[in-house]
C-alpha positions as a Python dict, from the first residue, in 0.01 Angstrom:
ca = {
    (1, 'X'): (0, 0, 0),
    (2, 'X'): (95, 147, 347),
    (3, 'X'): (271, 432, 192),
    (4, 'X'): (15, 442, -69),
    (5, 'X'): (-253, 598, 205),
    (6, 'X'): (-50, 815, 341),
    (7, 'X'): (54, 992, 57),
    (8, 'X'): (-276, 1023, 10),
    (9, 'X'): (-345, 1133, 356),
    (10, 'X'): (-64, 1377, 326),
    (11, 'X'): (-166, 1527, -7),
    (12, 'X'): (146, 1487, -129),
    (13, 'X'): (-13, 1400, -495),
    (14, 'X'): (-115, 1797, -459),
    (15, 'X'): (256, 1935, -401),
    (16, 'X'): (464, 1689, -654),
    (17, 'X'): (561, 1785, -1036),
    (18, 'X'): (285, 1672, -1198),
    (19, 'X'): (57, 1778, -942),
    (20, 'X'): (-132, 2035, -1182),
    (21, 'X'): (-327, 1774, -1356),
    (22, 'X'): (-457, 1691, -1026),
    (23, 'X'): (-537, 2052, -990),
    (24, 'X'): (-697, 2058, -1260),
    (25, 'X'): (-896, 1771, -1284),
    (26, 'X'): (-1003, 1899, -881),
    (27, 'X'): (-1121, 2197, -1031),
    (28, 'X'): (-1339, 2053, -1278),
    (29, 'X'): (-1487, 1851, -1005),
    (30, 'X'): (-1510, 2161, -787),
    (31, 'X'): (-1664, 2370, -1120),
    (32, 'X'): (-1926, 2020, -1178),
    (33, 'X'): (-2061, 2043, -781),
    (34, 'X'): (-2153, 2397, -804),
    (35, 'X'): (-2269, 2347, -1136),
    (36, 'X'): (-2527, 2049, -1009),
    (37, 'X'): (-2577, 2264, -675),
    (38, 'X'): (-2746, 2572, -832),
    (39, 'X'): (-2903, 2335, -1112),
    (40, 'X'): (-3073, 2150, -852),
    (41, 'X'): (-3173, 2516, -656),
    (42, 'X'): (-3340, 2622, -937),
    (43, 'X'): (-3528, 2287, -998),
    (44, 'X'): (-3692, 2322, -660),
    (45, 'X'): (-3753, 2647, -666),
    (46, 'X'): (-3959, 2545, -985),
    (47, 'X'): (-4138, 2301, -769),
    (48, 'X'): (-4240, 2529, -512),
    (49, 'X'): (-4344, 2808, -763),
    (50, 'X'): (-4566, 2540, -951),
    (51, 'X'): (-4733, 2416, -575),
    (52, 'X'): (-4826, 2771, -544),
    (53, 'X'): (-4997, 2818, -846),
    (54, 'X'): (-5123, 2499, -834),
    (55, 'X'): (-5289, 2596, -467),
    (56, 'X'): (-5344, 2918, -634),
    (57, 'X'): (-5551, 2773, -899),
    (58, 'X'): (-5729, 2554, -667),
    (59, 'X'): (-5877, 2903, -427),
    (60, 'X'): (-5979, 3110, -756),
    (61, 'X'): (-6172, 2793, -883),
    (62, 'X'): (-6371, 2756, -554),
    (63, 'X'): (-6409, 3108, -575),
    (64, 'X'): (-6524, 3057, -973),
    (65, 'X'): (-6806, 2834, -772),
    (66, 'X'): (-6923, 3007, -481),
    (67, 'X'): (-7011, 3284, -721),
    (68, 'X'): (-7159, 3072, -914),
    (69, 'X'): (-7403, 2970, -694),
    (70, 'X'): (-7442, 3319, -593),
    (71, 'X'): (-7577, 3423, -886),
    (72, 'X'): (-7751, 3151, -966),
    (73, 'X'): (-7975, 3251, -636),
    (74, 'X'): (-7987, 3623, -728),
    (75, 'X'): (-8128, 3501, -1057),
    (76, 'X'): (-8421, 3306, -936),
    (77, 'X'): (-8756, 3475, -958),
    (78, 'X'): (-8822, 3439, -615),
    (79, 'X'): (-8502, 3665, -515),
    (80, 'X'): (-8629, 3898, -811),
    (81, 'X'): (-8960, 3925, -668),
    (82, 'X'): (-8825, 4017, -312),
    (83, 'X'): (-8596, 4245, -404),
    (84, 'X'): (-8843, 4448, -631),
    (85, 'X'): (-9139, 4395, -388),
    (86, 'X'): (-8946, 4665, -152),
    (87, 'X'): (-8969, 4894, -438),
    (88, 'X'): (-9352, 4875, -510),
    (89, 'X'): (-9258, 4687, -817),
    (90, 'X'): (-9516, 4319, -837),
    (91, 'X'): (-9489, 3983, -1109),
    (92, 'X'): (-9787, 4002, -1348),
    (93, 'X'): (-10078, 3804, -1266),
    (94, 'X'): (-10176, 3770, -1673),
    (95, 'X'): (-9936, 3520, -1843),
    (96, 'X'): (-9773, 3660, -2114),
    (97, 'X'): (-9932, 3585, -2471),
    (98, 'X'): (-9708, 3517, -2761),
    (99, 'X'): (-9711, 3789, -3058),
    (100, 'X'): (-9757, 3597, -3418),
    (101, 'X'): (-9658, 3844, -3708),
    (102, 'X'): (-9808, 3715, -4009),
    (103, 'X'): (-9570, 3866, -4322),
    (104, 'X'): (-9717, 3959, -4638),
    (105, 'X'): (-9557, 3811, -4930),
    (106, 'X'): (-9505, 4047, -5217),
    (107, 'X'): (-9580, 3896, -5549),
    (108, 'X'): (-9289, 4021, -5806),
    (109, 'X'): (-9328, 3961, -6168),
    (110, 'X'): (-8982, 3889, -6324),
    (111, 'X'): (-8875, 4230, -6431),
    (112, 'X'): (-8893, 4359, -6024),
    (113, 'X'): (-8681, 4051, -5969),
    (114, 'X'): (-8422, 4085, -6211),
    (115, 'X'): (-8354, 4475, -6139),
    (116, 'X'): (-8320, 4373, -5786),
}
């Protein structure tokens, strides 16, 4: 056990004969770590990019509803009135009256239908 650790300790399982197994299997470890290392870069640079949009998203739909608003108060008729008031322009006193068109039916006899 004793000389168990310090051949360990020593690295002597690095420098023997069969010591390029050990190499190997090192450098597959080595190879795995950076392999987990830049996976696990690129997973939180993921996260970051989708809190930005996310916050992103969040500003342009508050914008979406302050302009919104805004409209909806340049579309009221007392805004219209104001604004067209400065150039001489007045609402109607008379309501407006609703136009009825009365159409004419044409009476066809069956030869005007049939060449139709």
């Amino acid at each position: 056990m004793k000389t168990g650790v310090y051949d360990i300790l020593k690295a002597r399982f690095l420098i023997e004969d069969d010591a390029i197994k050990s190499w190997r299997f090192i450098v597959f470890l080595i190879v795995l770590a950076i392999i987990m290392i830049a996976n696990t870069q690129r997973f939180e640079q993921k996260v970051f990019k989708i809190a930005e949009l996310t916050n992103q998203v969040k500003e342009l739909r508050s914008e979406f509803v302050d302009r919104r608003s805004e409209l909806m108060k340049l579309k009221m008729e007392s805004t219209v009135s104001e604004k067209m008031a400065t150039k001489q322009i007045f609402p109607s006193t008379v309501p407006p009256t609703k136009i009825k068109v009365k159409k004419t039916v044409e009476k066809k006899n069956f030869f005007q239908k049939l060449w139709q």
